[in-house]
N, C-alpha and C positions, 0 to 999 in steps of 0.2 A: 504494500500500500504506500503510496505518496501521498505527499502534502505541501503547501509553501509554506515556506516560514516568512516571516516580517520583510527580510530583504529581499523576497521577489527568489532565493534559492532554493531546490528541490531537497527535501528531508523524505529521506528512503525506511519506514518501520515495517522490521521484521519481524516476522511472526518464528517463533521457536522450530516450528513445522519446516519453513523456507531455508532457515537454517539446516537442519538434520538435514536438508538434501541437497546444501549446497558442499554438506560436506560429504555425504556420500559420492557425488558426482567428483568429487575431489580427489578422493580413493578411488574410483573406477578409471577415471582418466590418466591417475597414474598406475595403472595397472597397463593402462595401455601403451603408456608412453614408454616402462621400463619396458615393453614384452619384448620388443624387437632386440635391443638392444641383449636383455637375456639370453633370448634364444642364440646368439653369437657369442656371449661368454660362456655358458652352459657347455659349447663345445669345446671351448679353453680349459675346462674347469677352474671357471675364476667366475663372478661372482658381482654385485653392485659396488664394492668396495675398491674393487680392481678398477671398473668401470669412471667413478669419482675422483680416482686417485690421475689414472693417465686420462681425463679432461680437464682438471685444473693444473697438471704439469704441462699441459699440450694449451693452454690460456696462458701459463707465465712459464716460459722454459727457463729456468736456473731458479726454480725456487726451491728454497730452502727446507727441508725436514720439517723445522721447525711452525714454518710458512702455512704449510701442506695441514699440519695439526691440529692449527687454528680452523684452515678454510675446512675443514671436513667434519672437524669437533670428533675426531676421535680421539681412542687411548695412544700411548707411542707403542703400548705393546700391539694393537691392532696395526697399528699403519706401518712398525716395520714388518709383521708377517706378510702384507701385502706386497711391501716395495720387494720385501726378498724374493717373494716368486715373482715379481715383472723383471728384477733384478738377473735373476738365475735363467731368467727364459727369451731373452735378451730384447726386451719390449724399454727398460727405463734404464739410463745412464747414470751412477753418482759421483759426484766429483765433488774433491775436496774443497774447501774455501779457498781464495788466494788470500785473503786478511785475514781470515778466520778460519787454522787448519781444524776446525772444531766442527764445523759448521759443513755440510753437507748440500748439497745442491743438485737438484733433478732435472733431467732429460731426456724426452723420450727417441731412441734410436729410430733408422727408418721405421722398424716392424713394428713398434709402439705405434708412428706416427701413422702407419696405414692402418691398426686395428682402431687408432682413433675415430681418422675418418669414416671408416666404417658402421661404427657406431654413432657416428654422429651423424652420418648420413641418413641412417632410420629414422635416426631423434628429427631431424630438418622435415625430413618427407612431410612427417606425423603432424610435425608443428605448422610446415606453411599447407599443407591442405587443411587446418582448424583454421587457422587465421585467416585464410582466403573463404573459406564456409563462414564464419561470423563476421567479416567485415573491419576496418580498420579502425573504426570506435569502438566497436566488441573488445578488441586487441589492446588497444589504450586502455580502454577501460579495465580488462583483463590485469597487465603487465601492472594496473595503478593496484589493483586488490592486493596483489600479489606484493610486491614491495612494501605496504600499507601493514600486511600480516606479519612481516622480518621485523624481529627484535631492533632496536634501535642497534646496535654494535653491529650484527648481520646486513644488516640493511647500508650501512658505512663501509662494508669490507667488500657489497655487493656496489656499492657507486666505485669501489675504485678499482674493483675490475675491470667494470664497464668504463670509467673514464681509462685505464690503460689503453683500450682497443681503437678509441677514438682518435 
């Protein structure tokens, strides 16, 4: 239901019902969004975790261990078991810091860099056939919900990805 408010701007109330389905629709669409992308790790035996890890090394290449931990919010005991098998299987590069021999930094070799694409390529399909089916206000409108739900510090680590690319 809509309403105006005082200043002539539209006030959106939600009924608890509208909710529950805007979040089950939330869960289903990512059901669909990871499938493709599964079904190509599934035959890696690797996993979402794999999948997160060589797309934001394949977003900042030489980022740091440390980097990586933040943008995923996992443990370090989870995310090195990861890197070790991209590591052993020759998909991620680590290299030492040159200021900092402490400090480890990431890269994905060709074969990372084509199973990236790969994967990212299902992910594109999926996303510009939504956006081209809802329109590019849907999409605006979309991309606003979406940033609006990230925590303020996510939502900051998310502008500066996006401003890197820019």
């Amino acid at each position: 239901m809509m309403s105006d408010a005082p200043g002539g701007e539209t006030l959106l109330f939600l009924t608890d019902e509208q909710l529950r389905q805007g979040i089950e629709a939330m869960f289903f669409a990512y059901r669909g969004f990871t499938a493709d992308p599964d079904r190509i790790l599934a035959g890696l035996a690797y996993g979402r975790a794999h999948h997160r890890a060589i797309h934001f090394i394949n977003r900042a290449p030489g980022t740091t261990v440390n980097n990586l931990l933040i943008l995923l919010g996992v443990t370090k005991q989870s995310l090195n078991r990861v890197l070790r098998t991209l590591v052993e299987d020759g998909l991620v590069q680590s290299k030492v810091g040159k200021s900092d021999k402490r400090e480890r930094h990431l890269f994905l070799t060709e074969a990372g860099e084509a199973l990236e694409r790969k994967l990212s390529d299902a992910q594109r399909a999926r996303m510009r056939a939504a956006y081209r089916a809802a329109g590019p206000q849907a999409v605006a409108g979309f991309r606003q919900v979406l940033e609006s739900m990230m925590d303020n510090d996510l939502r900051r680590r998310y502008q500066a990805l996006k401003d890197s690319s820019t």
